[in-house]
BATOR-236344 format. One record per atom (N, C-alpha, C): residue in one letter; x, y, z. Coordinates in steps of 0.02 Angstrom, whole numbers, plus 50000, padded with zeros to 5 digits. Layout:
N
AXYZ/...
REM end
This chain:
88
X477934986450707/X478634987650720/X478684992350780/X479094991050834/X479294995050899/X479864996850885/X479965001350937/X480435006050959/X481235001750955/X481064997450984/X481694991750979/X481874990850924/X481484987550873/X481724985650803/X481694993050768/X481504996650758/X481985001950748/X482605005550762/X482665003250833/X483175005050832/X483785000450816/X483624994250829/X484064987750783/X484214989650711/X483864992850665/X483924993750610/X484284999650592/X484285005450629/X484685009650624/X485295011550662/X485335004250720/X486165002750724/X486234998350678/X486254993350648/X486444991750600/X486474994150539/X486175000450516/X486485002550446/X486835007350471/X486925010250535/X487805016650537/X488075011050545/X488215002850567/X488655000150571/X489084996650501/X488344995850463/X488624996050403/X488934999050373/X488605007050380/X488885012750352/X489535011050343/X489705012650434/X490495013550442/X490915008250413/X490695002150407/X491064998750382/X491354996250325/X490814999750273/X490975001250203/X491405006350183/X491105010750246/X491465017450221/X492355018250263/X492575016450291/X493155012950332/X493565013250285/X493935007750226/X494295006650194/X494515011350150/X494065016250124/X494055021450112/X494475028750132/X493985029050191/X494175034650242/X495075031650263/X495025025950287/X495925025650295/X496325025750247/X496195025550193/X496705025650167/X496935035650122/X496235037650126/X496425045050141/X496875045150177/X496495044350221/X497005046650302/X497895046750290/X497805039850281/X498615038450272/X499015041650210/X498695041950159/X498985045950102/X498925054750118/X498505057650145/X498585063850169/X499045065950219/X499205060750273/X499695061750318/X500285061650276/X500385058050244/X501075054850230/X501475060150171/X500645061650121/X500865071650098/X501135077350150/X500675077650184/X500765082850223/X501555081150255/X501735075550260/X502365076550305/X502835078750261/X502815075450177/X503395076750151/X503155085350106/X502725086950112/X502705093350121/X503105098550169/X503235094750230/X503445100950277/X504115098050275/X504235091450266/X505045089050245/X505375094450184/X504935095650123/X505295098050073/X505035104550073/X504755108850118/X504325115850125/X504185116850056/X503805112650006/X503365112649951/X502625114049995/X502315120749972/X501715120349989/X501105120549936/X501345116949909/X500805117849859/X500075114349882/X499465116649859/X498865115649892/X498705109449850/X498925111249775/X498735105149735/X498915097649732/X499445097249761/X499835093349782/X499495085749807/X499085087349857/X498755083549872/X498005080249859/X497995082749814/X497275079449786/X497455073949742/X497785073949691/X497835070449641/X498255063949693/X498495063949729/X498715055749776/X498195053049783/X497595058449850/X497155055049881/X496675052649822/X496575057349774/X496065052449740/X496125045449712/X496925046949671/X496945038349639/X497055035249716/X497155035949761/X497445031449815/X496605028449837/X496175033349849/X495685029349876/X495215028749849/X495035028649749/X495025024149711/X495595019049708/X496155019449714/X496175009549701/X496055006649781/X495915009649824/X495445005049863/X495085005149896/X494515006749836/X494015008149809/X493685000949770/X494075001249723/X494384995249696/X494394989149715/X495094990549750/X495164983149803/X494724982049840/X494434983849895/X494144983049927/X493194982049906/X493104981949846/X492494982549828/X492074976349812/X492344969449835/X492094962549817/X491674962549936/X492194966449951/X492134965450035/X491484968050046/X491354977250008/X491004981450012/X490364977450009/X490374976249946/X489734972749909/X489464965049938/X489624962149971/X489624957150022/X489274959850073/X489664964750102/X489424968150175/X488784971750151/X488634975150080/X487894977050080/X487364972350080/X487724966050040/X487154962050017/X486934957150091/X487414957450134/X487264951950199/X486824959350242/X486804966850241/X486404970150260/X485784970650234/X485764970250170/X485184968950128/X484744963950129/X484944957750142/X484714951850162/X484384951750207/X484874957050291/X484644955050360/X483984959650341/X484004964850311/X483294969350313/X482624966250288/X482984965050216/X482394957950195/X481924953350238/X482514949550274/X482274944650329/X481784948950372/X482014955750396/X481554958850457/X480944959550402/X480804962050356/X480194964550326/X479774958250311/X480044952550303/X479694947450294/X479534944350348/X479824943850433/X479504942750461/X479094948450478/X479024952550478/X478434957850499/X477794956550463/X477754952350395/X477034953750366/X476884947150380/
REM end
């Protein structure tokens, strides 16, 4: 194994990474923004406020999104397979 196929393999799993981890991360995003605004709409500052959204929010898609997830590991899992088997 060279320098090349290593490094093929470790752009492809941050690409995976990110792409599992994506659906996730946005939908934080969007549920924390969308607190925070009606936070400063209703000057409620409560700290607690915002946890209990983001979590059920990105568990359910978590959820949803978890037939895509598991696809996208198993077609990464596969491509790694394939490299280890052509190597021996």
């Amino acid at each position: 194994m060279n320098e090349i196929e290593v490094l093929d393999i470790a752009r492809d799993s941050m690409m995976t990474m990110l792409l599992v981890a994506d659906p996730m991360l946005i939908v934080g995003l969007v549920v924390g923004l969308a607190i925070s605004i009606f936070q400063t709409l209703t000057h409620i500052q409560e700290m607690t406020l915002t946890f209990i959204p983001k979590i059920l929010a990105v568990f359910a898609a978590m959820v949803l999104f978890m037939p895509w997830m598991l696809r996208e590991m198993t077609e990464f899992t596969q491509r790694i397979m394939d490299k280890i088997v052509a190597l021996g």
